[in-house]
C-alpha positions as semicolon CSV with decimal commas, in nm:
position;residue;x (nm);y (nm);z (nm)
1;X;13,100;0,915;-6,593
2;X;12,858;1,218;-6,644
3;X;13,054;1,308;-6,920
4;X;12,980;1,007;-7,130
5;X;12,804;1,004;-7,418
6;X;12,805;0,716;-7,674
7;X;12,958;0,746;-7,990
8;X;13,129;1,080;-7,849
9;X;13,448;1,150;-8,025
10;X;13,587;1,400;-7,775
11;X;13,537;1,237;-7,408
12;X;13,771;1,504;-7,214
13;X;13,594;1,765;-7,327
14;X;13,210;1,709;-7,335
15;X;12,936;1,928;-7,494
16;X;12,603;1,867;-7,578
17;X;12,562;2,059;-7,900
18;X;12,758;1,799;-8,160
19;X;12,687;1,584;-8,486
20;X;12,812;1,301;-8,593
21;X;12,911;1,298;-8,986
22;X;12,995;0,979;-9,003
23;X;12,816;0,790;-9,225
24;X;12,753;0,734;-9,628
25;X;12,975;1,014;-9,870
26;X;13,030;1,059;-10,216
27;X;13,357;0,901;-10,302
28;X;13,599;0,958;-10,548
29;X;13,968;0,846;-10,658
30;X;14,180;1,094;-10,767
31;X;14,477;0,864;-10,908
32;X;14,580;1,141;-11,213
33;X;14,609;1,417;-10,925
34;X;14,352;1,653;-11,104
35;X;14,063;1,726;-10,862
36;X;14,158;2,037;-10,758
37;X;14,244;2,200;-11,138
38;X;13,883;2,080;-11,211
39;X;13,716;2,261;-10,905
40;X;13,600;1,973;-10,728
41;X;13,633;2,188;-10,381
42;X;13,334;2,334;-10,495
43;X;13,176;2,013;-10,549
44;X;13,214;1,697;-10,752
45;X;12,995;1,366;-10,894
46;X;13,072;1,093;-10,707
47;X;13,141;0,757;-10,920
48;X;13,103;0,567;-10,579
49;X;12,995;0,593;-10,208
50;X;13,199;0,506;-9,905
51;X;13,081;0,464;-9,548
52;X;13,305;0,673;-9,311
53;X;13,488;0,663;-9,079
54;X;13,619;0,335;-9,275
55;X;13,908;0,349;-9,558
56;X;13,807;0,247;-9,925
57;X;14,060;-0,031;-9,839
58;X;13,856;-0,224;-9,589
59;X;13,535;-0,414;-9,627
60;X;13,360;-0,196;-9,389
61;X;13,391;0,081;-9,610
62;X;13,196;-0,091;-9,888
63;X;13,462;-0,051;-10,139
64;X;13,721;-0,287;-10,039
65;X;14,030;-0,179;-10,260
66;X;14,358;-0,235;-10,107
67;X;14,548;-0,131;-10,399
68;X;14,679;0,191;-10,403
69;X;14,510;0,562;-10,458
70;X;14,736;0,818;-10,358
71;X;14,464;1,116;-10,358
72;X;14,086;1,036;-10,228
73;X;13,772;1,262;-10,226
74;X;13,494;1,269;-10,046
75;X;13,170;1,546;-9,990
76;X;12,860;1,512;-9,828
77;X;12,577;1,774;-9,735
78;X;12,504;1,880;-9,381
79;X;12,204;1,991;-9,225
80;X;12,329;2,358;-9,016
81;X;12,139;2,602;-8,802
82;X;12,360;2,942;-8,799
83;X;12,318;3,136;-8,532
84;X;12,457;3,511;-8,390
85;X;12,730;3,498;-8,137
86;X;12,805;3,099;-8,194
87;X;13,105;2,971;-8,408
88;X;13,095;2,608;-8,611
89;X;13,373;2,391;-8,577
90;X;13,430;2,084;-8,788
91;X;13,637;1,867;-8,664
92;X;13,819;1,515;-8,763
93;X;13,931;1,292;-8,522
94;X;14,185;1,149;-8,767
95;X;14,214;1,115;-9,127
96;X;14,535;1,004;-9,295
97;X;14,795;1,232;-9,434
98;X;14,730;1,546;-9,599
99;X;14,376;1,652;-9,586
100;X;14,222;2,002;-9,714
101;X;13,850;2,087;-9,717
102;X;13,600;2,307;-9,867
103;X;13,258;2,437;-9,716
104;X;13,029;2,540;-10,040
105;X;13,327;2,578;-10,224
106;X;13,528;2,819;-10,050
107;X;13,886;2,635;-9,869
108;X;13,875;2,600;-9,538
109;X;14,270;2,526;-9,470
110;X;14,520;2,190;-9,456
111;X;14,629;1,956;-9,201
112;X;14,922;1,705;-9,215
113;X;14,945;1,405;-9,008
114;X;14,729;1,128;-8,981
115;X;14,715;1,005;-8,657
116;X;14,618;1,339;-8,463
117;X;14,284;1,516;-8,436
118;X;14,219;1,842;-8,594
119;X;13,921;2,111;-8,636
120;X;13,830;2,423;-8,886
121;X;13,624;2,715;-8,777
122;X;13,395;2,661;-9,093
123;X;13,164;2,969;-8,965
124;X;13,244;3,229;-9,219
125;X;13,173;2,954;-9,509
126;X;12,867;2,795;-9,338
127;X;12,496;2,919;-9,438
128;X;12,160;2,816;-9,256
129;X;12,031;2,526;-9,445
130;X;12,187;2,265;-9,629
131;X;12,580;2,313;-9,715
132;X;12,851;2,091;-9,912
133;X;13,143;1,947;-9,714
134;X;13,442;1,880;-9,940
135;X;13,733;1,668;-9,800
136;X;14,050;1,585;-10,046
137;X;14,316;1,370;-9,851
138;X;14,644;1,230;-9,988
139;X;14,848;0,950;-9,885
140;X;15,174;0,828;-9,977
141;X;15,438;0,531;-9,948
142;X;15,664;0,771;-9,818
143;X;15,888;0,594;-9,532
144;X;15,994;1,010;-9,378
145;X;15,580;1,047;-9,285
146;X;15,469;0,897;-8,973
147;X;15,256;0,557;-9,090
148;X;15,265;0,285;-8,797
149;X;15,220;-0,078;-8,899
150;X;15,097;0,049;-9,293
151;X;15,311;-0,097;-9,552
152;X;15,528;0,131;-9,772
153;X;15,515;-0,166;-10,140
154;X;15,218;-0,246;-10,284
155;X;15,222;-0,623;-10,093
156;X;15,174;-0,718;-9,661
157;X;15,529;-0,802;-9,583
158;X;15,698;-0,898;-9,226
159;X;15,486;-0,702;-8,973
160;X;15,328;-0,443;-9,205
161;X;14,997;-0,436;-9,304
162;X;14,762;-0,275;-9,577
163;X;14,802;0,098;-9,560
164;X;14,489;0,338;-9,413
165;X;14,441;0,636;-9,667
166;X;14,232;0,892;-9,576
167;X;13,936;0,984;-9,315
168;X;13,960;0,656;-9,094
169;X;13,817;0,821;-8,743
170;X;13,502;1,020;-8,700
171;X;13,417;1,358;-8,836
172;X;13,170;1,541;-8,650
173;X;13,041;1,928;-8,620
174;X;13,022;2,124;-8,285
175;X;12,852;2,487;-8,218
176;X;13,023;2,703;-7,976
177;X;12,995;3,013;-7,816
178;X;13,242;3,275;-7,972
179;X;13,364;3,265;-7,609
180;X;13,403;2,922;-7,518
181;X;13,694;2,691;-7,414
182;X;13,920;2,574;-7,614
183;X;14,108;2,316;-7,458
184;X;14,225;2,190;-7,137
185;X;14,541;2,020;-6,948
186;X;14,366;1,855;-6,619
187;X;14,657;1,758;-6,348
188;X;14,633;1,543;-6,109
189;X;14,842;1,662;-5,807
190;X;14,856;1,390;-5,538
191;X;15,115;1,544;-5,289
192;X;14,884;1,873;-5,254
193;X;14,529;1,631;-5,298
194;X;14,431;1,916;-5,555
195;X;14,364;1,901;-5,965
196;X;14,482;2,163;-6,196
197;X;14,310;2,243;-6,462
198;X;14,465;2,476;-6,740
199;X;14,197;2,604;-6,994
200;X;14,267;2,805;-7,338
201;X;13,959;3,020;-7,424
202;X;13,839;3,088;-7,756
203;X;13,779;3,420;-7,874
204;X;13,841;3,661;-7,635
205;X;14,158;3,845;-7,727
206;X;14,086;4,152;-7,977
207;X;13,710;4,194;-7,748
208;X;13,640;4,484;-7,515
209;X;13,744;4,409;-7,185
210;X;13,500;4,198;-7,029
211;X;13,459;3,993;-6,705
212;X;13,519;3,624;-6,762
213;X;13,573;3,344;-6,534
214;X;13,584;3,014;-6,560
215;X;13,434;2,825;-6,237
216;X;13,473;2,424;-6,179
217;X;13,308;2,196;-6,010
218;X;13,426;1,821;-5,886
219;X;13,184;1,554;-5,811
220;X;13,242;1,179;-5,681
221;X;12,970;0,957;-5,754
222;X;12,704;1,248;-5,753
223;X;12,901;1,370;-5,439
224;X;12,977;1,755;-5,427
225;X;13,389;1,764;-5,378
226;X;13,505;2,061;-5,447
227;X;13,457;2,394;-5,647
228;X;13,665;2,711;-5,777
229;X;13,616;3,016;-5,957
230;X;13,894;3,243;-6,127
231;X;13,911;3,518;-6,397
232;X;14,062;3,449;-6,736
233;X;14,292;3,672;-6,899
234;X;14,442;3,700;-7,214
235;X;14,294;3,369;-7,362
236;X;14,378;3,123;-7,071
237;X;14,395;3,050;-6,706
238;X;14,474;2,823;-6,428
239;X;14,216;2,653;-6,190
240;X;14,267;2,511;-5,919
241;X;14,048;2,275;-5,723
242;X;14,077;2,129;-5,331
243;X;14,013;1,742;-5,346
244;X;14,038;1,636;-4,949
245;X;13,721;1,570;-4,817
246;X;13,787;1,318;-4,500
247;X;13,374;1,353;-4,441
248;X;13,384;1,196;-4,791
249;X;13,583;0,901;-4,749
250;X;13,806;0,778;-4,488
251;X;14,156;0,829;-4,661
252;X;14,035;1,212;-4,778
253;X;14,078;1,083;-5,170
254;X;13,997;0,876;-5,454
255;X;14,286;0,735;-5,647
256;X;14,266;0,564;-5,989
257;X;14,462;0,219;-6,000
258;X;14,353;-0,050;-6,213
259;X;14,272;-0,253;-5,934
260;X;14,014;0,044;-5,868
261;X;13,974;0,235;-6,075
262;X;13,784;0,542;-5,924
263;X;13,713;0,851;-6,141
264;X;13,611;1,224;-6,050
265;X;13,330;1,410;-6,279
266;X;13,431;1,775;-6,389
267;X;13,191;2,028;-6,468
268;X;13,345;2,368;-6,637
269;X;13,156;2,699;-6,660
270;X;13,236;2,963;-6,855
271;X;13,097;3,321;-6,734
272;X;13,075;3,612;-6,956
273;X;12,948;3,939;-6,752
274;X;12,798;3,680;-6,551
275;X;12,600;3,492;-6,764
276;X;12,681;3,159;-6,838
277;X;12,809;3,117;-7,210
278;X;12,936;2,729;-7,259
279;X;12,914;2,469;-7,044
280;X;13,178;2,111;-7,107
281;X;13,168;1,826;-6,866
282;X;13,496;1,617;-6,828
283;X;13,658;1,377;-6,574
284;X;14,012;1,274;-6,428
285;X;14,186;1,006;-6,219
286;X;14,410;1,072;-5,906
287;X;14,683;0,892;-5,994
288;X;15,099;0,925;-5,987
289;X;15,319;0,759;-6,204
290;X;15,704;0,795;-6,079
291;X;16,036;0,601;-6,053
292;X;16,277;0,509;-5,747
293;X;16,519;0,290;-5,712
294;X;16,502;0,106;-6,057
295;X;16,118;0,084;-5,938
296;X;15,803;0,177;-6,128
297;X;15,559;0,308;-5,894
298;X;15,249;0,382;-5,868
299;X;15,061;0,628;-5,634
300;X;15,364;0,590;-5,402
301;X;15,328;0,184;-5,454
302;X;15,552;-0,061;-5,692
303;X;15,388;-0,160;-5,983
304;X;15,468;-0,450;-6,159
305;X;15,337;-0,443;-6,527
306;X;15,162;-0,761;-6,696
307;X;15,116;-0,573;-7,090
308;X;15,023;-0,717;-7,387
309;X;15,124;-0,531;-7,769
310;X;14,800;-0,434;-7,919
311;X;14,814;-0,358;-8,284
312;X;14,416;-0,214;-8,294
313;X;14,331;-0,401;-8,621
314;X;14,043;-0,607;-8,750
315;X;13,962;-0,772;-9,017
316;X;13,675;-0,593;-9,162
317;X;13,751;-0,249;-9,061
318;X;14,133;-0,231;-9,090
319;X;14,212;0,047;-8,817
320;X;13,959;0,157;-8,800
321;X;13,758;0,016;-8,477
322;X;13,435;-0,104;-8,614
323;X;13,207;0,018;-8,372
324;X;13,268;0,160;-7,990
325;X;13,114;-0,224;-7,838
326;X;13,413;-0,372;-8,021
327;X;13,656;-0,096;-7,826
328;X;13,520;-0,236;-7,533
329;X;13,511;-0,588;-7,603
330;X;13,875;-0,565;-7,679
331;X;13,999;-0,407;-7,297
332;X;13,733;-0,684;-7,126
333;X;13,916;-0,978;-7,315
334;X;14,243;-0,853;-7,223
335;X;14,148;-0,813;-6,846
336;X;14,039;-1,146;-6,861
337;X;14,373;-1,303;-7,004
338;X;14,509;-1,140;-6,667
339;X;14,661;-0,853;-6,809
340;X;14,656;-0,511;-6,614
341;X;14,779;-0,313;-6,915
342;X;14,822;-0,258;-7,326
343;X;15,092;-0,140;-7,545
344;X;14,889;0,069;-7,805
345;X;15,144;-0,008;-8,071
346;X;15,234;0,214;-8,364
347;X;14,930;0,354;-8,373
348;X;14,697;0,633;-8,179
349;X;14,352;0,472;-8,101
350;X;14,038;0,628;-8,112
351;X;13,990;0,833;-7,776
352;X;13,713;0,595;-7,690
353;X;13,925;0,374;-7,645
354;X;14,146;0,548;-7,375
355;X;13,789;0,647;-7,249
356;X;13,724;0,315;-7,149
357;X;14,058;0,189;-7,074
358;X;14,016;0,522;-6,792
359;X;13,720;0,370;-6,651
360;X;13,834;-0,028;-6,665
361;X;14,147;0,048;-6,498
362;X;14,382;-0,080;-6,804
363;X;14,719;0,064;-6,796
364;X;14,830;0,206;-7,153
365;X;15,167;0,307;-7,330
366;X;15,085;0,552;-7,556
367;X;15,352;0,526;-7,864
368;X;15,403;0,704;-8,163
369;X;15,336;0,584;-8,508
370;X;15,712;0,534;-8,668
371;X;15,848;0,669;-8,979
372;X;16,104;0,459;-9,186
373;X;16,332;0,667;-9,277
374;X;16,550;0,972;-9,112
375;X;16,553;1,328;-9,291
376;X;16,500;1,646;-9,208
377;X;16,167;1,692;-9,302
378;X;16,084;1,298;-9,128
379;X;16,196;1,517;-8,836
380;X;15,976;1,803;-8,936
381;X;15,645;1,588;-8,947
382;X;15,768;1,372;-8,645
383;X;15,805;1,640;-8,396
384;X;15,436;1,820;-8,480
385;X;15,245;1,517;-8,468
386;X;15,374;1,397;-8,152
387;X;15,290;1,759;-8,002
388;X;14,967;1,709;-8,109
389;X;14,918;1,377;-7,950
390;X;15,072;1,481;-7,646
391;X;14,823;1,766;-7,626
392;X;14,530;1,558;-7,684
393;X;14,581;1,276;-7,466
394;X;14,744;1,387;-7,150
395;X;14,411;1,417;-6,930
396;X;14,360;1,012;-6,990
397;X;14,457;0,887;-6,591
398;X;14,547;0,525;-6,764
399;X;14,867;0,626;-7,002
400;X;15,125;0,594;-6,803
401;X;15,394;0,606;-7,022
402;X;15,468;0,764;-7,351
403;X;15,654;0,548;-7,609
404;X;15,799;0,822;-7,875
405;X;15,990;0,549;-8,062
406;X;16,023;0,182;-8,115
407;X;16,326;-0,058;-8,238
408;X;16,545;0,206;-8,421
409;X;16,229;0,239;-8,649
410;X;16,320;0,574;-8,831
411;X;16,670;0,656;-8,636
412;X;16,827;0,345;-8,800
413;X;17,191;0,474;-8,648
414;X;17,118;0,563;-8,376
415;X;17,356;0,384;-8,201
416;X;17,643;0,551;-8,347
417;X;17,459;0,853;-8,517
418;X;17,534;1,174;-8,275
419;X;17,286;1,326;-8,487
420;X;16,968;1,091;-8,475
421;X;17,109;1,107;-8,096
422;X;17,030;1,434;-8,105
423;X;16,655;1,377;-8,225
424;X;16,551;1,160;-7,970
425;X;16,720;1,322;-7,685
426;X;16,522;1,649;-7,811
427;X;16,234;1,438;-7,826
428;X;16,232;1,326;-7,466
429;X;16,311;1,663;-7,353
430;X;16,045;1,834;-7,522
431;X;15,782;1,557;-7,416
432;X;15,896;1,612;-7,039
433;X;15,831;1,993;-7,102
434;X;15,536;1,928;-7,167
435;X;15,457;1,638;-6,939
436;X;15,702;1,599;-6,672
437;X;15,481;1,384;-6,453
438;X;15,510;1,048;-6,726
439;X;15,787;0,851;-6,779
440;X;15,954;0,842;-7,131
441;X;16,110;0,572;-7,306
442;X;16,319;0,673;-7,623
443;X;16,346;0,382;-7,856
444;X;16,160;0,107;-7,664
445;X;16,396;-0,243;-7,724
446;X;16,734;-0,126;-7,771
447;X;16,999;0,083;-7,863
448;X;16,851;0,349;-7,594
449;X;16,965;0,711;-7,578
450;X;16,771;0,915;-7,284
451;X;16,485;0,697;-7,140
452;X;16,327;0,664;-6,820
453;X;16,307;0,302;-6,855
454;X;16,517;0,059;-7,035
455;X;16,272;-0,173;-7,229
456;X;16,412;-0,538;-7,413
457;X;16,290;-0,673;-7,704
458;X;16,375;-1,069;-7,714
459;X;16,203;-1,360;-7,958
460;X;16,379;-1,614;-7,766
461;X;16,158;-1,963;-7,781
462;X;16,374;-2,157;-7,491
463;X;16,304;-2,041;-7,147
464;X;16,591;-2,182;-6,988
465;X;16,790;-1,988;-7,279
466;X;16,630;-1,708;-7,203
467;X;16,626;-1,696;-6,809
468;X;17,001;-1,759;-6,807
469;X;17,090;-1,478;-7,102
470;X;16,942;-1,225;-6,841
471;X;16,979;-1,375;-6,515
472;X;17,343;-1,465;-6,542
473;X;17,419;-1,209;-6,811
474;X;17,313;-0,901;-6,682
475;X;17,557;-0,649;-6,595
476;X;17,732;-0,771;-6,942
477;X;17,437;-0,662;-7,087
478;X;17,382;-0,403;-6,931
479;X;17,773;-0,275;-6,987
480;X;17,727;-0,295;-7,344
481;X;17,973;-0,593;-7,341
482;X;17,755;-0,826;-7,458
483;X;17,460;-0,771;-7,757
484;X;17,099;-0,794;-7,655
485;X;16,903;-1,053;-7,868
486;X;17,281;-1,137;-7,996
487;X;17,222;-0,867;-8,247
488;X;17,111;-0,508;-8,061
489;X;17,289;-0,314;-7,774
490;X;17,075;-0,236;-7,496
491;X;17,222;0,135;-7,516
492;X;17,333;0,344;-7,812
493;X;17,696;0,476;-7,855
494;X;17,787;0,711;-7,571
495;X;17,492;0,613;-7,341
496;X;17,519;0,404;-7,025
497;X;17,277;0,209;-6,812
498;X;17,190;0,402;-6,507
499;X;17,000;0,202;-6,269
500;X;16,636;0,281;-6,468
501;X;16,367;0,045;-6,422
502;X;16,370;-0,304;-6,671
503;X;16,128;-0,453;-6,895
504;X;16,120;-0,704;-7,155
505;X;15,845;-0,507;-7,331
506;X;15,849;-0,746;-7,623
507;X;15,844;-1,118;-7,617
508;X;15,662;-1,455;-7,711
509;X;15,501;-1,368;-8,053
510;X;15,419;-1,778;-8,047
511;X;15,265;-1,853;-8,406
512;X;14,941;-2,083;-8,372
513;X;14,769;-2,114;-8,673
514;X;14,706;-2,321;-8,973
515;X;15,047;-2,225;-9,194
516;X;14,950;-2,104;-9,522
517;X;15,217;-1,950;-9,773
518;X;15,135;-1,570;-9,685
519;X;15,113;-1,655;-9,283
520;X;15,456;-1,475;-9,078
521;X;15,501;-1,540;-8,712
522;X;15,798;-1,508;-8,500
523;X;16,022;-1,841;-8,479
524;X;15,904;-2,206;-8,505
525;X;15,482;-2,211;-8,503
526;X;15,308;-2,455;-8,275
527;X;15,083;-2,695;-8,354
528;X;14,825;-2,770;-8,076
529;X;14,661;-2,545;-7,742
530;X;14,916;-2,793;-7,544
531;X;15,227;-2,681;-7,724
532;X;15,141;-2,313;-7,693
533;X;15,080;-2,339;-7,307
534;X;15,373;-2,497;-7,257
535;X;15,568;-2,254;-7,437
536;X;15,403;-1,975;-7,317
537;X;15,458;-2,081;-6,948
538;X;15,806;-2,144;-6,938
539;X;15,857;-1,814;-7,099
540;X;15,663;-1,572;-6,926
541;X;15,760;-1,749;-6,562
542;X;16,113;-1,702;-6,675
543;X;16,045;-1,324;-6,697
544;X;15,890;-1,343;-6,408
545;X;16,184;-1,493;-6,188
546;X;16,452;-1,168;-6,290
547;X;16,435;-1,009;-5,994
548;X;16,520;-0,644;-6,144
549;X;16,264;-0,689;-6,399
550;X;15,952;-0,493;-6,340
551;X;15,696;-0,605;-6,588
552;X;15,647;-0,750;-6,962
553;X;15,484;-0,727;-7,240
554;X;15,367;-1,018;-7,461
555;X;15,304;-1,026;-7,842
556;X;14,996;-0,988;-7,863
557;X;14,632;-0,950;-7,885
558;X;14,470;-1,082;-8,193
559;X;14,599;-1,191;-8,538
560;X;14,635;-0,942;-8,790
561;X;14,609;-1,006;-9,172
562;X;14,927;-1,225;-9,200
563;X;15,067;-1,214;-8,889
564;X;14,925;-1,486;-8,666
565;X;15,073;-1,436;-8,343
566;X;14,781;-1,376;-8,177
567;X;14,620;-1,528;-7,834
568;X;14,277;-1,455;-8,056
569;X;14,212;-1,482;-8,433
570;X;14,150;-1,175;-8,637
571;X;13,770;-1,265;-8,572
572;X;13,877;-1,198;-8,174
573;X;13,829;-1,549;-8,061
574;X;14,067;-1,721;-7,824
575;X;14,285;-1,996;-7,970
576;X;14,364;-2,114;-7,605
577;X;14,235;-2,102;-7,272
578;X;14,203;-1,749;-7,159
579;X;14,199;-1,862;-6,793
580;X;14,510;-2,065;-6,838
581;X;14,677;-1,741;-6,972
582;X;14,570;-1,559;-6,707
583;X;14,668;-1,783;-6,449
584;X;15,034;-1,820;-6,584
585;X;15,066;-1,425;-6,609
586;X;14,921;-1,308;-6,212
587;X;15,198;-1,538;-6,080
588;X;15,379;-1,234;-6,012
């Protein structure tokens, strides 16, 4: 796309004028809690350095510690130009859980979560010249704070993994215009062959009233589309832009489908008194995602969903992807297993990542990082974070689904809890507000409240077992008369099945590996490539013969630290055929 550039953190939302921070910072464990009495915001000695965007817990990082250090510093010194009339933003693509910074010493402000991206208008602090960046972030084992797949003990246990404290995505500076945009909600609107494009604007309330408008342009492989112009008022506007162009192409419009998946370039203006004040280039996919008839379809066509669970680890780098090649490398090896999409689970990737997945054509559920336990501050935390998210990821054409929660994972009642009821039914109504267009599923495997899709979880090794539990057993199932997995209810007290769309959106999990003491896969491991293939066929082509099923999703991608249910190793190399893989899954 004309909006890419490498190594970009932001790829909705393009500018030219950016630096990347990432890199070697003074480093600093805080484990007696005392930084801040002792005025390290205004600058501290570092005993160590650590190479960000990595955690001190992974090799990458150069430190390598993976016990734990509740409270981590970091400062470095950048290199700034201040200019009149333009505003410095410092933003962090992610850094994990409470994080406050200092620009030459004075505070800058606080940001909980650690999945989400957020910025600080550093402006007043900055100077011309060389300035000191000071970044304190604290972690916790709290189980009521959003953490994913991080453990909550001081030891890997089950599916849980080394925790990620700390700045773990990149940090990077931007200078803006004191008018400029701010942000913006791009929707694709098949039906009317249009795209909407809502922008916030930065800076203009409190000014004199000026004339502003914000003018658009759409492109198709270096092909004029379509352009609009309208005023903006009061910090935001609407723009709307005509897509049909039957001189263009023969149907009048380019849809995104993973099959093909074709992409529009967007250039936004932004006018002040008619001079042109910031300038962002962006893209989007013509695409609908809608259900009808217990059918997932897509662009007005069924869809049938061949996903695999992605976890977003490795080895050396933790969580952190270790370079944007790897991001890639990742979404190529999946294609080529013959799977057309991802779950992205527990975790919110890089936005590379959905970059790429955009322009490969690989469908993604986009799912929330889980807390452990329900309170009301777990609730608290939850419900801004996932705002967040949902704000910062809706333009990306290839989610197609938002995942909010996973296997009871902090609503441990909810079958019978009216009140953790409450949560997630407030959770998929608030998501909808915002993004009515994608479906929701509320606690994907079970014990489902409100969902748009009715997801099962089963571990099941026998095929035959497992074709007959759901192919003779449905409506019990279904009814709530029989257990799911012989454990879980497919819906929560009070909640009945109503004809939504199916998928077993967990399954397989075969462990291949060499079995060492600390190694945890689901059920009995195999021992050769034959053994796996022959479980994994008569599995997946059971799933494959339920007629009302609409897609699956296997576990998963690569090994990670101790669990080795992988098709690849940790290192990312296949343990079996990918072709044979692939050929077993585009059966259907």
């Amino acid at each position: 796309m004309k909006s890419y550039r490498k190594d970009y953190p932001r790829p909705q939302m393009v500018r030219d004028n950016w630096v990347n921070l990432n890199g070697k910072w003074d480093f600093a464990f805080d484990d007696s809690d005392e930084g801040e009495t002792l005025g390290w915001g205004e600058g501290f000695h570092g005993e160590r350095e650590i190479l960000v965007p990595f955690t001190y817990e992974t090799e990458k990082s150069g430190i390598g510690d993976e016990k734990r250090h509740d409270v981590v510093w970091y400062q470095r010194f950048a290199e700034l130009d201040k200019l009149p009339g333009k505003r410095i933003l410092l933003h962090f693509e992610g850094c994990d859980f409470v994080t406050g910074v200092w620009v030459n010493g004075k505070y800058q402000g606080e940001h909980r979560g650690g999945y989400a991206r957020f910025s600080f208008d550093i402006t007043d602090a900055a100077v011309t010249g060389q300035n000191r960046i000071v970044v304190r972030a604290e972690d916790s084992f709290s189980q009521e704070q959003p953490r994913g797949k991080q453990r909550w003990a001081d030891y890997n246990f089950g599916c849980w993994y080394v925790q990620a404290t700390g700045i773990w995505k990149t940090v990077w500076l931007e200078t803006v215009p004191e008018i400029s945009l701010k942000n913006l909600k791009i929707t694709p609107r098949l039906e009317t062959a249009d795209v909407s494009v809502l922008a916030g604007i930065r800076g203009q309330s409190g000014k004199a009233e000026r004339d502003i408008l914000l003018e658009a342009e759409v492109s198709f492989q270096g092909h004029f589309i379509g352009h609009a112009s309208v005023p903006v008022r009061n910090g935001h506007t609407e723009c709307v832009v005509s897509l049909y162009r039957d001189d263009e192409y023969e149907w009048g419009l380019h849809t995104w489908t993973p099959e093909k998946p074709e992409l529009y370039d967007l250039r936004l203006r932004l006018t002040v008194d008619g001079v042109v004040t910031d300038e962002v280039f962006s893209y989007f996919g013509m695409r609908e995602i809608r259900i009808d008839n217990g059918k997932i379809l897509l662009n007005g066509e069924p869809l049938y969903q061949r996903l695999i669970l992605d976890q977003g680890y490795w080895k050396e780098s933790g969580i952190t992807p270790p370079d944007e090649e790897a991001l890639v490398r990742d979404i190529d090896r999946i294609h080529q297993l013959g799977f057309n999409g991802l779950r992205k689970h527990m975790k919110i990737e890089d936005e590379r990542f959905l970059y790429w997945c955009d322009v490969k054509g690989m469908l993604v559920w986009s799912e929330m990082a889980a807390a452990y336990r329900y309170s009301d501050d777990a609730v608290q935390e939850f419900t801004q974070e996932w705002m967040e998210i949902l704000r910062q990821n809706y333009n990306h054409p290839c989610i197609i689904t938002w995942t909010p929660f996973n296997e009871s994972w902090g609503i441990p009642h909810v079958k019978i809890s009216r009140t953790q009821q409450h949560f997630t039914e407030a959770i998929y109504h608030l998501t909808k507000s915002f993004d009515p267009m994608r479906p929701v599923i509320v606690n994907d495997g079970w014990e489902h409240t409100v969902s748009d899709i009715v997801t099962l979880h089963d571990y099941e090794e026998d095929g035959d077992v497992f074709l007959e539990r759901y192919l003779e057993q449905k409506d019990e199932l279904l009814s709530g008369r029989m257990y799911h997995n012989q454990s879980r209810a497919v819906m929560a007290d009070g909640f009945a099945y109503r004809g939504q769309p199916i998928i077993i959106s967990e399954y397989g999990g075969i462990a291949f590996a060499q079995r060492a003491e600390n190694e945890w896969g689901y059920g009995n491991a195999v021992k050769s490539e034959e053994e796996f293939l022959a479980r994994y066929e008569k599995i997946t082509t059971a799933i494959q013969k339920l007629p009302y099923a609409v897609g699956f999703c296997y576990t998963q991608v690569s090994d990670v630290q101790q669990e080795v249910n992988g098709l690849m190793t940790a290192e990312r190399e296949f343990k079996v055929s990918p072709e044979a893989i692939a050929e077993i899954n585009r059966r259907r």
